[in-house]
N, C-alpha and C positions, 0 to 999 in steps of 0.2 A: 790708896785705892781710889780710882775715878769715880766722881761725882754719880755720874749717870747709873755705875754698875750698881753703887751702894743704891739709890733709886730703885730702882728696879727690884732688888731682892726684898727690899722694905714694902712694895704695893700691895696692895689687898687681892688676892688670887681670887674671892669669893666672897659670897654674904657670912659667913660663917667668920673670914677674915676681918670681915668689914664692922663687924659685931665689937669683935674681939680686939680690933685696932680703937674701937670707939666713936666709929662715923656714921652718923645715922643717915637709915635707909627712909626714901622718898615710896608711899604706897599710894596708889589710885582711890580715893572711895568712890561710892555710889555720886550719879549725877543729880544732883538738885532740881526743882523745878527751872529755877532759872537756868541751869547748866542748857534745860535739854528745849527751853523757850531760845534760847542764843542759839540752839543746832538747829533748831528750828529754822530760825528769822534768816539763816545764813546758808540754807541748802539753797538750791537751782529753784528758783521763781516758776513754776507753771501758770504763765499768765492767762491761759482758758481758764483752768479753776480758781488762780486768785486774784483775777481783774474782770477779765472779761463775763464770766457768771454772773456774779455780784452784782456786776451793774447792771445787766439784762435783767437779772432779778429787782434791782432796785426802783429798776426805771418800770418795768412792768407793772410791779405793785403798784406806786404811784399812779400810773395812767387808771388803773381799776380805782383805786381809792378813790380818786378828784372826780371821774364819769359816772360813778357810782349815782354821787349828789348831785350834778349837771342833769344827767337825765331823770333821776327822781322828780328834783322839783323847777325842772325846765328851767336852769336859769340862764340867763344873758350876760353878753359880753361881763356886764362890773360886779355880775353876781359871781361870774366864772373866777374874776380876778380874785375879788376878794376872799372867797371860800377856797381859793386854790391855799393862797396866804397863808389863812388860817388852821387849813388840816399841813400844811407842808410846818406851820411852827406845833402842830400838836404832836405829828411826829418827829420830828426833831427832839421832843421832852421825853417822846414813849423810847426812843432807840437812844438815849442818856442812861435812862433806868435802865434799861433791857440789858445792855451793852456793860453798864458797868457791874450788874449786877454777874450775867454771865463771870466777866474775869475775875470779879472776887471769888466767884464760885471754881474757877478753873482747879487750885490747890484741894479743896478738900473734897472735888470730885475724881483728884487723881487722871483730869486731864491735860493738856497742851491745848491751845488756840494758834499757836503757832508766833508768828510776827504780831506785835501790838498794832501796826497800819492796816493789813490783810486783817485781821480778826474782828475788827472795829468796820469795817466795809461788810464784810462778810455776813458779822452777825446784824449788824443795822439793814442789809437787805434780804434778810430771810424775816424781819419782824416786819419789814414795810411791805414786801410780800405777801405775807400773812395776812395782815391787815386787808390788802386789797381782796383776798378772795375770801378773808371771812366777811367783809363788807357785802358783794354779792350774795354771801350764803346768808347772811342774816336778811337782807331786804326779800329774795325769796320766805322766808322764813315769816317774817313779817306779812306779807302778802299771801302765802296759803295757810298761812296758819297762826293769825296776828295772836289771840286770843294766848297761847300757848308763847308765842316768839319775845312779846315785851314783858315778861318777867324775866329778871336776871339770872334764875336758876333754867331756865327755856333758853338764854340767850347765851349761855354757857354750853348747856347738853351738846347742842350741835357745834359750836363753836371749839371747844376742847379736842374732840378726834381731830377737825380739820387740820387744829395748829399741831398736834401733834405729829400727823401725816406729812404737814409740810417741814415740820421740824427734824422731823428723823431723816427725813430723804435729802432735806439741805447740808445737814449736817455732815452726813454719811459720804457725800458727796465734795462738797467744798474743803472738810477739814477730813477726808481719809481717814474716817471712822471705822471701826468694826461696827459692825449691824447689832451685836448682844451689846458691845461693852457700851453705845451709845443712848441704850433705852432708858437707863436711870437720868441719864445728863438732860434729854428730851422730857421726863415726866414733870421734873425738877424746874424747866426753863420754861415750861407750857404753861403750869401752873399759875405760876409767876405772871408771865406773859401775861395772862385771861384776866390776873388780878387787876396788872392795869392798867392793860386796854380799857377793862369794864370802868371804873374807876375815869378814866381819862373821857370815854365816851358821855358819862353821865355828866361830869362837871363841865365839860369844855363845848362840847358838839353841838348841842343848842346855841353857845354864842358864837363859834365860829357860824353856823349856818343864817341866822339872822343878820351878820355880821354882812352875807352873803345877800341879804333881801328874801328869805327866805321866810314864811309868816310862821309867828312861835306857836300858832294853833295848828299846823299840818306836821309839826315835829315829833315823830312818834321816837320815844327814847326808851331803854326798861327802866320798868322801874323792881322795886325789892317784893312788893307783895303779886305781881305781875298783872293783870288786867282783864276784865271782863271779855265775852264776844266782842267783838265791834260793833258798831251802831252802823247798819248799810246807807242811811242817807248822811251821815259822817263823813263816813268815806268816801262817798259820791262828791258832797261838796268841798273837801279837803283836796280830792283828784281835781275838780274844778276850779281852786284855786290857784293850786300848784303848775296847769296847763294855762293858765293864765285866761279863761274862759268868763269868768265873773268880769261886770263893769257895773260899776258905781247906776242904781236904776235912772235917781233923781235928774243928775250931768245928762246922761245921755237922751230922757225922755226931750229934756229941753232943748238940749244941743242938733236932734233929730227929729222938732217937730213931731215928738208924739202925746200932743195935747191930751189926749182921752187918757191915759194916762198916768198923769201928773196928779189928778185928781186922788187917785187911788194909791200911790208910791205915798204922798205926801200926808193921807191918814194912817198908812202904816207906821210912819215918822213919829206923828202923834200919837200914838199906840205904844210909843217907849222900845219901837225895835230898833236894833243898834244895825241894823244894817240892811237897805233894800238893793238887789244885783240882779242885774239881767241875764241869765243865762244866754251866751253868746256859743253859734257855731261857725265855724269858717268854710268858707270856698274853698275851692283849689289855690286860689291868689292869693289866702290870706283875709279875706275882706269880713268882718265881725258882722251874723246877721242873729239877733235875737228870738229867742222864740220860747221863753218863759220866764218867768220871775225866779227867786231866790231869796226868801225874806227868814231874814234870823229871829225867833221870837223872842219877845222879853220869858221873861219867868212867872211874873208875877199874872197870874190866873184871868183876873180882871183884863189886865190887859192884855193878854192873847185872845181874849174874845169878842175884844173890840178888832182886833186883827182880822178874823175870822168875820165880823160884821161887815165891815169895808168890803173882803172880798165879797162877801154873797150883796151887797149893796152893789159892785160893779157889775157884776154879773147880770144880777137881774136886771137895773138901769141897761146894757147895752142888747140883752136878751138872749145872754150866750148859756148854752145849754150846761147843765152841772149832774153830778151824781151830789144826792144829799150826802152821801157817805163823806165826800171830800172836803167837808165843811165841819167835819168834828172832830175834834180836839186831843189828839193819841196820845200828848204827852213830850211828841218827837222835839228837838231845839228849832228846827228849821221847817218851814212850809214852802212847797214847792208847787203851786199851779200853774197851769198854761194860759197863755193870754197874755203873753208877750208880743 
């Protein structure tokens, strides 16, 4: 009998054959995380949603994050440089955390992120994003509503919808989310997120801004128990620092021949104040013209009323008109009279 015919009658017609011959059958299981992360990374690239977004996204937040601080506290070319540096390595540390936290979290929230290269871009510029427009919403924040804005539980409330809003809609977006099945991943990543941001904000953001030229008394940061009203000549003088409006009284009375004076900057000195400034306004050109003092008081009671002596000793000596009222003693850090 030919080879091939015996062949033939012998082959397995079926799985039942195949059973009963004793050759086992090959079955599909279910796909694995990784199976459906490799289907993932290996489908057709949509480079608007996974290059082009991303960066737009990346590069925007950035730009908001770094102008945030530039225009706050008017800095200059080496301040730009330096504070750019510095928030560009803090986030850098915050989209490490974020980023790997995210894909550990991918499995046991029963997601995909897709490509490890795309997922890593994508989720680092929806946190750098974030950043820039919860940056603006906190300085508002601060600004109408300081009192309420530097507690960390104040600097949350508003901050939490934000990232959330931006987190659901980047998500939903970049990684072809369903809008229900994404809510829990977004509660999850926000949270996290807020922790620490806050966290990174607190410890780092002080020295990068100093770092910047930036003076550690204008830095308003939260803190955990959050903080009184603000003090309005505080803020006055902290805006006038920040605008770069203050100059040294002492330098400049000598440097500009303003004899009369020197007399009276140099008993405030003796008076134990740590600091006499000219309140300076500018021209159109730029050109610094002075037109009142800025004198920071000691603490010590005694001598803030040697303070308060001098001036009404100048006053009278040159016989410039006063209200008695502005010659007593409220309490405030800072005395601010005219007669510059």
């Amino acid at each position: 009998m030919p080879a091939a015919l015996t062949n033939a009658n012998i082959a397995p017609k079926s799985a039942a054959a195949a059973a009963a011959a004793g050759i086992p059958l090959a079955y599909l299981g279910a796909q694995s995380q990784r199976d459906r992360d490799r289907a993932s990374a290996h489908t057709t690239i949509d480079p608007k949603r996974d290059y082009y977004a991303p960066c737009a996204l990346l590069l925007t937040g950035s730009l908001l994050y770094i102008s945030y601080y530039i225009l706050r506290y008017n800095l200059g070319p080496a301040g730009i440089l330096a504070t750019s540096i510095g928030l560009t390595v803090m986030g850098a540390f915050e989209c490490i955390l974020l980023v790997g936290f995210a894909l550990v979290m991918a499995g046991p929230l029963n997601v995909s992120f897709g490509g490890i290269g795309t997922a890593i871009l994508k989720l680092a510029a929806i946190a750098i994003f974030c950043d820039g427009v919860n940056t603006w919403v906190d300085g508002a924040l601060l600004k109408y509503a300081a009192g309420f804005g530097r507690g960390i539980f104040g600097f949350g409330v508003i901050g939490i919808p934000v990232a959330a809003g931006v987190y659901w809609t980047a998500l939903i977006y970049l990684f072809d989310m369903d809008p229900g099945d994404s809510w829990m991943v977004v509660v999850i990543l926000v949270v996290y997120y807020e922790i620490v941001r806050t966290i990174l904000v607190v410890l780092l953001l002080k020295w990068v801004l100093t770092m910047g030229g930036v003076p550690a008394s204008s830095i308003i940061l939260p803190s955990i128990a959050g903080a009184p009203p603000p003090n309005p000549m505080v803020e006055q003088v902290n805006e006038l620092k920040e605008k770069k409006l203050l100059v040294e009284a002492r330098q400049y009375a000598t440097d500009n021949s303003r004899g009369a004076e020197i007399g009276l900057i140099n008993a405030w000195y003796a008076a134990a104040c740590p600091n006499v400034w000219y309140e300076m306004s500018r021209d159109i050109n730029g050109h610094g013209l002075p037109y009142g003092f800025v004198v920071e008081l000691p603490k010590d009671k005694d001598s803030r009323a040697k303070c308060y002596d001098a001036l009404k000793h100048y006053w009278d000596t040159n016989k410039i008109y006063y209200d008695a009222t502005s010659l007593q003693d409220n309490g405030e850090p800072y005395l601010m009279p005219g007669g510059g």
